[in-house]
C-alpha positions in Angstrom: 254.2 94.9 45.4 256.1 91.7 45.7 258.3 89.9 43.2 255.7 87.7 42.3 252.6 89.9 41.8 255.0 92.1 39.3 255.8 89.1 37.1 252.4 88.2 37.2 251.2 91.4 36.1 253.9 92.0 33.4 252.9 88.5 32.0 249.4 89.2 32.3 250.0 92.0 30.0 252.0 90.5 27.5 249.6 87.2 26.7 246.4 89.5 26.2 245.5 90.8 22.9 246.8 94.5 22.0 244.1 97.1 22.7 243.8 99.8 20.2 242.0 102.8 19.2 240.8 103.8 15.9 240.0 107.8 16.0 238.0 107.9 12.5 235.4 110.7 10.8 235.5 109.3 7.7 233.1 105.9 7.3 234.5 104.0 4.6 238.4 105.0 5.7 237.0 103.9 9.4 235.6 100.5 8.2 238.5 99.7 6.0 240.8 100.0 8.6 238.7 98.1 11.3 238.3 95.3 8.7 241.8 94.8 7.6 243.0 95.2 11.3 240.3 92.9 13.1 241.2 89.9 10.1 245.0 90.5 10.4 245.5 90.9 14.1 244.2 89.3 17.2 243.0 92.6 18.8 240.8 94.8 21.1 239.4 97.4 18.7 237.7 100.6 19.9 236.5 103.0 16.7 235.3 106.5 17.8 234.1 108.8 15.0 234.9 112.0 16.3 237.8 113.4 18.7 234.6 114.1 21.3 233.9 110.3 21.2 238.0 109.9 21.3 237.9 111.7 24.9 235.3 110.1 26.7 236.6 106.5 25.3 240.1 107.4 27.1 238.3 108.7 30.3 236.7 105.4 30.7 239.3 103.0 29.1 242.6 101.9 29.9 245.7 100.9 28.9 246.2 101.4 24.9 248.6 99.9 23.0 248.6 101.9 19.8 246.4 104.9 18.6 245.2 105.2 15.3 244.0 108.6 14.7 243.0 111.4 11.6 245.0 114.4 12.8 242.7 116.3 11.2 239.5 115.9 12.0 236.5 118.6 12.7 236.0 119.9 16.1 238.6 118.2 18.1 241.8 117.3 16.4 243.7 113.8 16.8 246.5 116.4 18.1 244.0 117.2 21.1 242.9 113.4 21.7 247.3 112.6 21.3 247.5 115.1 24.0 244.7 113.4 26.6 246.5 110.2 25.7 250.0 111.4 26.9 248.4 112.7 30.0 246.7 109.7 31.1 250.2 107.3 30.1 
């Protein structure tokens, strides 16, 4: 990769909105998070409800910014889904 085509990419990266995930059981606690964050921020927002949803979101996305995530949720945990994050980075 050239001088150029890095520049471009870095740049590329920087001007786009940040992408985030929201890993959420809870309804309400979900919703008022999405609403504050989509009327504050200029932002990609991806909500999944459990850490199942979390996984395959991650396998077919790319490129978070930030993760948003209920450590404890049923079945598997925000640690697991922090986990699959790290590996994919």
């Amino acid at each position: 990769m050239n001088y150029m085509s890095s520049a471009v990419a870095l740049l590329e990266k920087l001007i786009r909105p940040p992408k985030l995930l929201l890993v959420e059981d809870e309804p309400l606690v979900g919703a008022g998070i999405v609403f504050w964050l989509e009327r504050q921020y200029e932002c990609e927002l991806i909500w999944a409800k459990t850490g199942e949803d979390a996984l395959r979101v991650i396998e077919r996305e790319e490129g978070f910014d930030l993760a948003f995530l209920n450590l404890k949720l049923p079945g598997i945990s925000g640690v697991e889904v922090l986990r699959k994050l790290n590996e994919k980075r």
